[in-house]
C-alpha positions in Angstrom: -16.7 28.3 12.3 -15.6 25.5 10.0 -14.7 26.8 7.1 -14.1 24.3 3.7 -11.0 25.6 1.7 -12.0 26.8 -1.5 -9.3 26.4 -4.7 -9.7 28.4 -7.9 -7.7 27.2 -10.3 -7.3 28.1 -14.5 -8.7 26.2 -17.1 -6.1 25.2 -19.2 -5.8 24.1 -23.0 -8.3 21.2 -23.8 -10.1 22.6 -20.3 -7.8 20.3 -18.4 -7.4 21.6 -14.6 -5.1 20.7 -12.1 -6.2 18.9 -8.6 -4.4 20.3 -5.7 -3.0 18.0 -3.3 -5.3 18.9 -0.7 -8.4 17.9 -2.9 -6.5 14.9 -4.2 -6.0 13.6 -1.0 -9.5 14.3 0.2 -11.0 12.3 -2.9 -8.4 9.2 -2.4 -7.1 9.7 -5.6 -3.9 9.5 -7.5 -2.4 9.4 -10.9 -4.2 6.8 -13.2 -7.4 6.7 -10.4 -10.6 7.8 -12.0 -13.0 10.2 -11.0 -16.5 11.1 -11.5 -17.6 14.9 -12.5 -21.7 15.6 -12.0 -22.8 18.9 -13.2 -26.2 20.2 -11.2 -26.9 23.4 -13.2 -23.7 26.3 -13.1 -22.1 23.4 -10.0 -20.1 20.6 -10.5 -19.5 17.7 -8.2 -16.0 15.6 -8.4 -15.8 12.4 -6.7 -13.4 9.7 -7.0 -15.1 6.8 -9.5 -15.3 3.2 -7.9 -13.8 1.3 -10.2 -16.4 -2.2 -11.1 -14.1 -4.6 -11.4 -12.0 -4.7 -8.0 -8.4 -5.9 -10.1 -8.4 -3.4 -12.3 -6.2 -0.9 -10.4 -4.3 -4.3 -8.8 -3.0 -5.4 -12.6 -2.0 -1.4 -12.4 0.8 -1.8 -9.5 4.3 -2.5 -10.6 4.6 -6.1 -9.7 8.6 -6.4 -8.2 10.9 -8.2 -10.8 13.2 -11.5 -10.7 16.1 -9.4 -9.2 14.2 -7.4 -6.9 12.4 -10.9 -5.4 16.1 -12.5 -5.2 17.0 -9.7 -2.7 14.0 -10.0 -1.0 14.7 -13.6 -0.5 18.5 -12.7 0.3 17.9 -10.3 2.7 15.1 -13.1 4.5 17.5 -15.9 4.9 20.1 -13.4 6.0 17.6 -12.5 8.9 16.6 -15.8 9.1 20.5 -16.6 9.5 20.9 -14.4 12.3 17.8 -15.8 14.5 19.1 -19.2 14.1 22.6 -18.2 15.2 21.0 -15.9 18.2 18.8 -18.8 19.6 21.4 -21.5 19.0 23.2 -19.9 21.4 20.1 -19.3 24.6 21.1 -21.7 27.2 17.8 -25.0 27.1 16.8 -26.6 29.6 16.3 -29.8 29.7 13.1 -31.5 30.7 12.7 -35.0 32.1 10.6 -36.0 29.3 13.1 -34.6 26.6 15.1 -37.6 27.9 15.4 -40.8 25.8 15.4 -43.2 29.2 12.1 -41.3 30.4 9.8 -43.1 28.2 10.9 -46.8 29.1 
C-alpha cells in the first residue's frame, strides 16, 4: 500500500505555517516562489503558482558581480593556458598538402 505522508503542523501568529521540506520539494518551491491555496469546503489545496510573466523569478537570481566575472574569466584563460601548452607539445604530422611546394 502506498501511503502519502501526512504533515500536521501549528498555525502560528498571523496563521502563518511552515512547509516541510518534503512538501516544499514536492511543489517545486523555494523561498520567494509563490504558491496557490484553493479551499473546497473544510480542504485546502496548495500548489505552486506559475508565475505569468516567465522573467519574473530570472530578474530574482543574484546576477554574479564585476569581481566575481573577472575570476571567471581568470580561471578560463588559465585553462585555456594549459590546453594550449598541452597540445603544443602532441607530436603533428605532417601531411603532403600542408606543404608549401605541394600546391605548385
Amino acid at each position: 500500500m502506498n501511503e502519502k505522508p501526512v504533515h500536521v503542523m501549528e498555525v502560528g501568529e498571523g496563521g502563518r505555517i511552515h512547509l516541510p521540506k518534503e512538501v516544499m520539494k514536492a511543489l517545486g518551491v523555494g523561498p520567494g516562489n509563490q504558491i496557490k491555496l484553493e479551499v473546497r469546503g473544510d480542504l485546502v489545496s496548495l500548489s505552486r503558482h506559475q508565475v505569468k510573466d516567465p522573467f519574473a523569478e530570472a530578474a530574482k537570481k543574484k546576477t554574479p558581480g564585476l569581481k566575481e566575472l573577472m575570476e571567471q574569466q581568470e580561471a578560463r584563460k588559465q585553462e585555456v593556458s594549459r590546453e594550449f601548452e598541452k597540445r603544443i607539445q602532441e607530436k603533428h604530422e605532417v601531411r603532403p598538402e600542408d606543404r608549401e611546394d605541394f600546391w605548385r
